[in-house]
Residue frames as a rotation matrix with the C-alpha (Angstrom) as fourth column:
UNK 1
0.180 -0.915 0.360 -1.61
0.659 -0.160 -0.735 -11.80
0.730 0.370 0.575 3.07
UNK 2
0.108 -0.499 -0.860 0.49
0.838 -0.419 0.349 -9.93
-0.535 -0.758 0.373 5.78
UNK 3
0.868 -0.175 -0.465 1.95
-0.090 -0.976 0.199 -6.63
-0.489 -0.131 -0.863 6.20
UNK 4
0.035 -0.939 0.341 5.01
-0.225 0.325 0.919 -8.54
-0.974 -0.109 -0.200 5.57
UNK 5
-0.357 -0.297 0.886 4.49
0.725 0.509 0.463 -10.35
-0.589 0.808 0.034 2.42
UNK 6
0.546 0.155 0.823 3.13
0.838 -0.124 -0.532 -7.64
0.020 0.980 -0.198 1.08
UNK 7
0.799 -0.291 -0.526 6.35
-0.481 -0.834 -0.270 -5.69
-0.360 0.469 -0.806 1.27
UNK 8
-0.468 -0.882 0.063 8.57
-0.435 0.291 0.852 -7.92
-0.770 0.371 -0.520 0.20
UNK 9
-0.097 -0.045 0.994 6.38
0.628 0.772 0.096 -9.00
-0.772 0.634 -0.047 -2.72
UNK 10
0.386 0.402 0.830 5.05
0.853 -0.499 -0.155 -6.12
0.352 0.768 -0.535 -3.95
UNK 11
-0.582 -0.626 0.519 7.49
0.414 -0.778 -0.473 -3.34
0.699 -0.061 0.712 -2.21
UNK 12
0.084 0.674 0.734 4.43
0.006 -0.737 0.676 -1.38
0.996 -0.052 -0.066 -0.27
UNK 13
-0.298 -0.194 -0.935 5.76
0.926 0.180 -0.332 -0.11
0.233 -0.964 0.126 2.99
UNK 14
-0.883 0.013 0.470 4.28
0.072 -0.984 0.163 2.40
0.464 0.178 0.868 4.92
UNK 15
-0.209 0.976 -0.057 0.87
-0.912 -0.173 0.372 0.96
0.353 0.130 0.926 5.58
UNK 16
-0.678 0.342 0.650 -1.16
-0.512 0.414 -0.753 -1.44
-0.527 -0.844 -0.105 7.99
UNK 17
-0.892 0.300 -0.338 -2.81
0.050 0.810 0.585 -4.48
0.449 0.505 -0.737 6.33
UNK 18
-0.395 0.878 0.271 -6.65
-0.891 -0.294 -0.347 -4.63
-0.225 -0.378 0.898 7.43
UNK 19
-0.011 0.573 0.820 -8.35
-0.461 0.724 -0.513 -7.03
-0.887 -0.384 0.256 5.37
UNK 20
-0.903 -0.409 0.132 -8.49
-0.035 0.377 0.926 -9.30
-0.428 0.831 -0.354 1.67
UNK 21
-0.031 0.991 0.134 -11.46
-0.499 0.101 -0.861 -9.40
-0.866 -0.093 0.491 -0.53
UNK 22
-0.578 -0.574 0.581 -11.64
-0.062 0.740 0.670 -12.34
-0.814 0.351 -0.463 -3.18
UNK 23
0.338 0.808 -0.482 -13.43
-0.720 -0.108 -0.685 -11.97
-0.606 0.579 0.546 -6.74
UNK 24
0.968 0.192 -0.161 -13.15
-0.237 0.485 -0.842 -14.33
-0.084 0.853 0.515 -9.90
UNK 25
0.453 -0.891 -0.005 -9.44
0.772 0.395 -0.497 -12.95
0.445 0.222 0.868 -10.55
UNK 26
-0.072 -0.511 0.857 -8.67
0.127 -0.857 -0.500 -10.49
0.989 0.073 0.127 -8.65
UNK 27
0.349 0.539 -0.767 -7.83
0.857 0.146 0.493 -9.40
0.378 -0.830 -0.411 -5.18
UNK 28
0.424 -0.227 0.877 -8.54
-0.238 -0.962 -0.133 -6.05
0.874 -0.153 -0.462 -3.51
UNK 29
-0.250 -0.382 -0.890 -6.36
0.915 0.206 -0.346 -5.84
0.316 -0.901 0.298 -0.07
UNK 30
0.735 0.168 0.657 -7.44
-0.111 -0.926 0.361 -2.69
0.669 -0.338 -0.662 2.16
UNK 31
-0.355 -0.876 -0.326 -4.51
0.830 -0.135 -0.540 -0.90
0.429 -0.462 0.776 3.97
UNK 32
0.905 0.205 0.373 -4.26
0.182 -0.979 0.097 2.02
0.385 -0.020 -0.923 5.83
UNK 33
0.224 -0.860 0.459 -1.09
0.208 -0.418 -0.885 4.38
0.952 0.294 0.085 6.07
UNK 34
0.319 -0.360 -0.877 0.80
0.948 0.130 0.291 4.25
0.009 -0.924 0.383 9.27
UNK 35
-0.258 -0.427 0.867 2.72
0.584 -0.783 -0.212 7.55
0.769 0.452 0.452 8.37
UNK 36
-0.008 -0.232 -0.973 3.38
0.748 -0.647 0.148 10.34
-0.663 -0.727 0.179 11.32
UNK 37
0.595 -0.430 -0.679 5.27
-0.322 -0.902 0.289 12.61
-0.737 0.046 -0.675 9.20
UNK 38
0.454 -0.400 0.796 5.89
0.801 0.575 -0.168 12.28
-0.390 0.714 0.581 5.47
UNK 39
-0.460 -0.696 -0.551 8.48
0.305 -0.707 0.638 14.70
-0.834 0.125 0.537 3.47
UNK 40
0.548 0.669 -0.502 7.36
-0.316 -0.391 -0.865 16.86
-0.775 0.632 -0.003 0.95
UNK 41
0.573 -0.278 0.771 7.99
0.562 0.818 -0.123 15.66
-0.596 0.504 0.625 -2.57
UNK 42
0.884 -0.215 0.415 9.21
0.222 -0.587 -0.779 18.81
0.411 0.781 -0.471 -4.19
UNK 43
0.458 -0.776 0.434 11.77
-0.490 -0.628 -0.605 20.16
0.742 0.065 -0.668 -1.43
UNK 44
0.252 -0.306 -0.918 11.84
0.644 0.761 -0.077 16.92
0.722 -0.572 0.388 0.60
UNK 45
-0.225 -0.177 0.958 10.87
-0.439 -0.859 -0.262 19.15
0.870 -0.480 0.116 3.96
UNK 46
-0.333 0.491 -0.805 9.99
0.641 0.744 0.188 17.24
0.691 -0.454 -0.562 6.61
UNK 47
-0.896 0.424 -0.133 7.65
0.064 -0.173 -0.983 20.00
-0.440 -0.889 0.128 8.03
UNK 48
-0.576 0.765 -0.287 4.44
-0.525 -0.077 0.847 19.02
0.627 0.639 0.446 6.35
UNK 49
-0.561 0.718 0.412 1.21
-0.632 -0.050 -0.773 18.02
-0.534 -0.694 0.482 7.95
UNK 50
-0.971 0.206 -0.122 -1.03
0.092 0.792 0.604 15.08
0.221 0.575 -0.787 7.08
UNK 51
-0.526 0.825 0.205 -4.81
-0.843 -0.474 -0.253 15.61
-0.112 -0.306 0.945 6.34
UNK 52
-0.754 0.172 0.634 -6.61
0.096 0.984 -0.153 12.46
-0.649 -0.054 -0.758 6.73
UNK 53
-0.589 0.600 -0.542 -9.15
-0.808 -0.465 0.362 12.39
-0.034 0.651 0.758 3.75
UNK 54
0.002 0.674 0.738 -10.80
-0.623 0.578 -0.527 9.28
-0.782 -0.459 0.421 3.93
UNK 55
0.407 -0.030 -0.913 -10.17
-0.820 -0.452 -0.351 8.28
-0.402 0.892 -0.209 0.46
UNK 56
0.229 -0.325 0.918 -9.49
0.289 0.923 0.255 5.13
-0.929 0.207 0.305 -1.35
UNK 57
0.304 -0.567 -0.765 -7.29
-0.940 -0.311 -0.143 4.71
-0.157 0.763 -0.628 -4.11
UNK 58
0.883 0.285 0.372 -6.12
-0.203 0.948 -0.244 1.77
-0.422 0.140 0.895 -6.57
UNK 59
0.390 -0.873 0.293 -3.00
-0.616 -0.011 0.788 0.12
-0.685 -0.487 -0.542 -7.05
UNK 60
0.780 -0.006 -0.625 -2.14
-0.554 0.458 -0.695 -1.69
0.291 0.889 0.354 -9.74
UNK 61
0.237 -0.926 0.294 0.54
-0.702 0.046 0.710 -4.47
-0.671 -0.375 -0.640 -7.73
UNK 62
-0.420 -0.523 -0.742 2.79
-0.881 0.432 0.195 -6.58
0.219 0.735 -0.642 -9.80
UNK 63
0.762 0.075 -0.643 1.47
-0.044 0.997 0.065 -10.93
0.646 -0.021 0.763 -10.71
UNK 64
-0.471 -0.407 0.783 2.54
-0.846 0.461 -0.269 -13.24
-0.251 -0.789 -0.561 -7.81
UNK 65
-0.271 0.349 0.897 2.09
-0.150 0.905 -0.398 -16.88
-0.951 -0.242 -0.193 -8.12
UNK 66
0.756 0.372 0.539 2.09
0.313 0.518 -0.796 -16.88
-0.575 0.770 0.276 -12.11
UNK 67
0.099 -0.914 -0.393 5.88
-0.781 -0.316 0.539 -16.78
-0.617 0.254 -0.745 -13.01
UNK 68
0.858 -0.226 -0.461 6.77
-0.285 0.537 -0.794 -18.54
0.427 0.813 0.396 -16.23
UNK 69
0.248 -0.925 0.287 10.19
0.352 0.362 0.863 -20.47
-0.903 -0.113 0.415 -15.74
């Protein structure tokens, strides 16, 4: 899956596709965050500073490819 399809399936923009890993039912996709210069959420400043942390975090994206009619 692309950068592409996954915003327009699953909304998630912001962030740089890497790579797909495939289990039973489930795939993990690893991104990482393009982002310069994000606004703060409380007073929506846009002098804030980004600390890289190395961190991974899970996503819970919406079923694709098992829509009922």
């Amino acid at each position: 899956m692309t950068t592409s399809s996954l915003h327009h399936t699953q909304g998630i923009r912001g962030y740089k596709y890497q790579k797909t890993e495939r289990t039973a039912d489930c795939e993990i996709y690893y991104l990482h965050s393009t982002a310069k210069q994000l606004a703060c959420p409380q007073c929506r400043s846009r002098h804030t500073s980004i600390i890289e942390t190395g961190r991974t975090r899970d996503i819970r994206g919406l079923c694709i490819g098992f829509k009922k009619r």
